[in-house]
C-alpha positions in Angstrom: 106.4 82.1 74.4 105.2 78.5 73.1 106.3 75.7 73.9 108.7 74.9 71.0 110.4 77.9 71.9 110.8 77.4 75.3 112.0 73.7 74.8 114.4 75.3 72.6 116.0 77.9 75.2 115.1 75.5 78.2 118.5 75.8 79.4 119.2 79.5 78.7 119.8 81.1 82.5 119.6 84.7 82.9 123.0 86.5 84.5 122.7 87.6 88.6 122.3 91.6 86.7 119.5 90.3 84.9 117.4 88.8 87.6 118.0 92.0 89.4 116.8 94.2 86.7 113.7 92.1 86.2 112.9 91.5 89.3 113.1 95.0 89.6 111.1 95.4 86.1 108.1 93.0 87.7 108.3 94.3 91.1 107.3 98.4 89.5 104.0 96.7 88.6 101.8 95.3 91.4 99.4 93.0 88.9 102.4 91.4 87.4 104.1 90.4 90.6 100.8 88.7 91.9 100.3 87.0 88.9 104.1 86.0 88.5 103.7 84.3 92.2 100.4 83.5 91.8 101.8 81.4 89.0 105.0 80.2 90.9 102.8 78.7 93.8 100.4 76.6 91.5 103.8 75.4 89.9 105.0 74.8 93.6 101.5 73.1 94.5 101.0 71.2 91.4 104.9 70.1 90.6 103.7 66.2 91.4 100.8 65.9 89.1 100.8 65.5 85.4 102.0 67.9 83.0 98.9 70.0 82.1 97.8 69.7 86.1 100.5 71.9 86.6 99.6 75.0 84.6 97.3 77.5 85.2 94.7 78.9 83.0 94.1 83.0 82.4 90.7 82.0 84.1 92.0 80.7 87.5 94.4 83.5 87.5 91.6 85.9 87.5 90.0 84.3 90.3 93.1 84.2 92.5 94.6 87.7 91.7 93.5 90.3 94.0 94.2 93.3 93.3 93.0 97.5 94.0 90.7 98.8 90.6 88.4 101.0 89.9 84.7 99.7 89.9 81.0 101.3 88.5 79.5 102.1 91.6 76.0 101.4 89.9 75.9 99.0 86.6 74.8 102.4 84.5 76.1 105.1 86.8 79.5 107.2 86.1 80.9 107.2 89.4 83.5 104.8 89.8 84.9 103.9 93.5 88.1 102.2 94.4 88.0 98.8 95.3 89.4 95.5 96.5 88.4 93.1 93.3 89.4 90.4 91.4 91.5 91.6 88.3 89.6 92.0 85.0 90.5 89.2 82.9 91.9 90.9 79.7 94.2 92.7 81.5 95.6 89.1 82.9 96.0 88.2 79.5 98.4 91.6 78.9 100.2 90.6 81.6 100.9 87.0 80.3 101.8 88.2 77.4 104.2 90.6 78.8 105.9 88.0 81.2 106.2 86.2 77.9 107.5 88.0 76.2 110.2 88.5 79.0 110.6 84.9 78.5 109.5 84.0 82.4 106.7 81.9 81.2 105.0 79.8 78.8 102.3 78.7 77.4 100.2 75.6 75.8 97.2 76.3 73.6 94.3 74.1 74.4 91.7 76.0 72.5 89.7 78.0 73.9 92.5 78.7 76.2 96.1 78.8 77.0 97.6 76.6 80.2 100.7 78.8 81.2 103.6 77.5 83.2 106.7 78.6 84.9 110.4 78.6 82.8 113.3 78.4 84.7 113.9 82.1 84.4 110.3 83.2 85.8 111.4 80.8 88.6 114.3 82.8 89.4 112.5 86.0 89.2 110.0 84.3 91.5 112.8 83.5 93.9 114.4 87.0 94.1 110.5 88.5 94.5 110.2 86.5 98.0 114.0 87.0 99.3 113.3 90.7 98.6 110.1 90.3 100.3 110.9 88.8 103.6 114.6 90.9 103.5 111.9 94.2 103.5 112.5 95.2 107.0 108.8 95.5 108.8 108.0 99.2 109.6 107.4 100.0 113.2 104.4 101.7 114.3 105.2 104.8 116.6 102.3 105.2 119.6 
């Protein structure tokens, strides 16, 4: 969503069934809750600073997402391994675009890139990610 639209619906809140069923939605996919709270925590760690300070860009996000994927073992060979790595950058932009469309965030071109920030909604989504989180009882190990 730009910016003209989100000024538009700034004050649009979604209902308590609707943060559950997107929190639910973002919570299925792994890459999209990282880079939903990855997103949240700038916001959270930038909230004093300017306006564009306060976005992040599709590159930082593919520096601070971590995430499982395969990898080329060798740069020419056809064996791929599973592997702790950053996440590829396109698929950051997907996943922008898809937590966009959802309306939970927004974006400001600055060409050659976008600066994306936080709507209200994606803050509420954001929320419900982190009660769930810590509400997650810890599973015991048996010895």
């Amino acid at each position: 969503m730009e910016i003209q639209l989100h000024d538009k619906y700034i004050n649009v809140e979604f209902s308590s069934e609707q943060v559950s069923m997107f929190t639910d939605i973002v919570e299925e996919d792994l890459a999209m809750k990282r880079i939903l709270l990855t997103i949240a925590q700038h916001a959270d760690a930038h909230k004093n600073e300017s306006d564009l300070n306060s976005g992040i860009s599709i590159k930082q996000l593919s520096e601070k997402v971590i995430i499982k994927r395969k990898v080329q073992k060798d740069g020419k060979s056809k064996k791929y391994t599973i592997s702790e790595t950053n996440i590829d950058r396109k698929h950051v932009e997907r996943i922008v675009d898809s937590l966009s469309n959802m309306t939970l965030c927004y974006f400001k071109s600055f060409h050659p890139t976008k600066v994306i920030f936080l709507t209200p909604r994606g803050r509420s989504i954001a929320t419900e990610l982190i009660r769930r989180q810590i509400a997650k009882p810890i599973p015991s190990s048996k010895e």
